[in-house]
N, C-alpha and C positions, 0 to 999 in steps of 0.2 A: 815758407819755402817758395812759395807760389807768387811773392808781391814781387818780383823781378822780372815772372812774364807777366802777371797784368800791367806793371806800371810799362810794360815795354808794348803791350797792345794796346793801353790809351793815349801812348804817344805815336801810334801809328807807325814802328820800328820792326813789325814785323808783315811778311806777307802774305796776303789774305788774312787778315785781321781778325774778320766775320767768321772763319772758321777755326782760328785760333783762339776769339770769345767763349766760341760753341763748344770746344775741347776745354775749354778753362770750368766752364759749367758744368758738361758731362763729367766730369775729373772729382769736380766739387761732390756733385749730386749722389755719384758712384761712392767716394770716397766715405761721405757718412756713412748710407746707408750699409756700408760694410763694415765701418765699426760701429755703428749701433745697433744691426741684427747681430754683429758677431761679441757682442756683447751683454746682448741678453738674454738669456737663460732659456725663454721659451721658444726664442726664433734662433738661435747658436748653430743648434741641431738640423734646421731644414734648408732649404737650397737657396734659400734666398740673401744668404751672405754669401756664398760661393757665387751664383750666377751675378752678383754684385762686383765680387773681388775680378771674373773672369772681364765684366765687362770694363774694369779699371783696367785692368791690362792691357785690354786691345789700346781703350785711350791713351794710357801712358807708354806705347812704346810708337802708336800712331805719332803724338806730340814730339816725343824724344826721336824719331826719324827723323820726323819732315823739319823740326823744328832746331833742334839743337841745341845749344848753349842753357842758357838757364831752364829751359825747361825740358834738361834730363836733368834735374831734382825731384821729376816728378816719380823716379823710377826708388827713390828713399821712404817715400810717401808708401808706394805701392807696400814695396817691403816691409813697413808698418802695420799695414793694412791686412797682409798676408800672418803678420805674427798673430795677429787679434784671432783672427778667422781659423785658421790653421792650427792652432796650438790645440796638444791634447797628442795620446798616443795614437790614434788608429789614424791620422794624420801625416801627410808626406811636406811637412813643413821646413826641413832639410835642403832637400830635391829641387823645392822651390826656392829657397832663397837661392841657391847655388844657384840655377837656374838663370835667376834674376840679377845675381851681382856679373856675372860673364858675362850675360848678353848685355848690360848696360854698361858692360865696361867696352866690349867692342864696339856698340854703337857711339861711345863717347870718343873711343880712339878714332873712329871712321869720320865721326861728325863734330866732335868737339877737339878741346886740345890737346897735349900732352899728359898738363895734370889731372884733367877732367877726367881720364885714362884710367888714374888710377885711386883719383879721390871718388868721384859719385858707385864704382863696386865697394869700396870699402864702406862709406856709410851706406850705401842697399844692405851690406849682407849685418853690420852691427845694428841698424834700427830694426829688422827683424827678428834676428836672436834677440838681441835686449827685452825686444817687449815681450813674448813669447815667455822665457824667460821672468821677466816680473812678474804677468799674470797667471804663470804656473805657481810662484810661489805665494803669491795672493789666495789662489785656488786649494791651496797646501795647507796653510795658515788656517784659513775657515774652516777645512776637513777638522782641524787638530783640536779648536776651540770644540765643533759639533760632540767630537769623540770625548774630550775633555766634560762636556757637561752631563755626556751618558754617563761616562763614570762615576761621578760625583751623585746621580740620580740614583744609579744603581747599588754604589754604597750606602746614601741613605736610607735607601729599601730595606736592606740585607743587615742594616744595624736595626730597623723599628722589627723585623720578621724575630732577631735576635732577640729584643727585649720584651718582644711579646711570647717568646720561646720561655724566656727565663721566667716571666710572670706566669705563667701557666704552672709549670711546674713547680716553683713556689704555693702557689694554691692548692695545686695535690698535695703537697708535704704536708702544708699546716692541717689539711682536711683528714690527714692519717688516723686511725686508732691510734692509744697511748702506748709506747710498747711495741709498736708493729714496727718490723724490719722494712725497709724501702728499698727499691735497687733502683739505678737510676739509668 
């Protein structure tokens, strides 16, 4: 989504170049690191995919101001980046996409075209539900497998406990006096 501003800042089509390089990097740099803390499991949890995702914002709505045209695509990216990060209940990932598809639809009405208007909100607010979304039920999936294999642990427990139940008590029968009543 992004090779429309670079190839428009190595043609020298955009102004101030140098700081629209600088926002194509910060953009980059910001954007992993926010889906790959917010994607791992040990770092998910701590503030450094949020202060990631906070500091993509400022650049993607920096670049999407001053800049306009192709690079409010960057605000689709964003709301990917939000779904990763965001997702989960105690999470206002809602709030933000909404957020995120209005304000980039006005800045796209104020600074871009017509249909910029109303294509880059509708893909902000579907690449963040969507992924969101996917990875909950990725996250769902893995729950069901983990629960699925305690079962099947726990049943074969409860069958060996059984047949060590019944071999027990077979050994007292046959160990009976002749003649002696049992109760069981």
């Amino acid at each position: 989504m992004l090779s429309g501003d670079v190839q428009s800042l190595s043609k020298g089509k955009v102004p101030l170049p140098w700081l629209g390089g600088a926002g194509v990097a910060a953009f980059i740099a910001l954007y992993i690191t926010a889906i790959f803390s917010g994607l791992d499991e040990r770092r998910r949890h701590t503030n450094t995919p949020l202060l990631a995702l906070a500091g993509l914002a400022a650049v993607t709505y920096a670049l999407g101001i001053g800049y306009a045209g192709n690079w409010l695509l960057c605000f689709p990216l964003l709301s990917l980046a939000s779904g990763v990060v965001l997702r989960g209940p105690r999470r206002r990932l809602g709030v933000v996409i909404i957020v995120l598809s209005v304000s980039a639809g006005v800045i796209a009405g104020v600074r871009g075209g017509p249909s910029d208007s109303l294509t880059v909100p509708y893909g902000t607010m579907l690449s963040g539900l969507v992924t969101a979304a996917i990875l909950s039920l990725f996250e769902t999936v893995a729950q069901l497998r983990a629960t699925r294999q305690e079962l099947a642990r726990t049943a074969v427990e409860r069958e060996r406990l059984a047949a060590v139940e019944i071999t027990s008590r077979w050994s007292l029968w046959s160990r009976r006096p002749a003649g002696a009543a049992w109760k069981w």
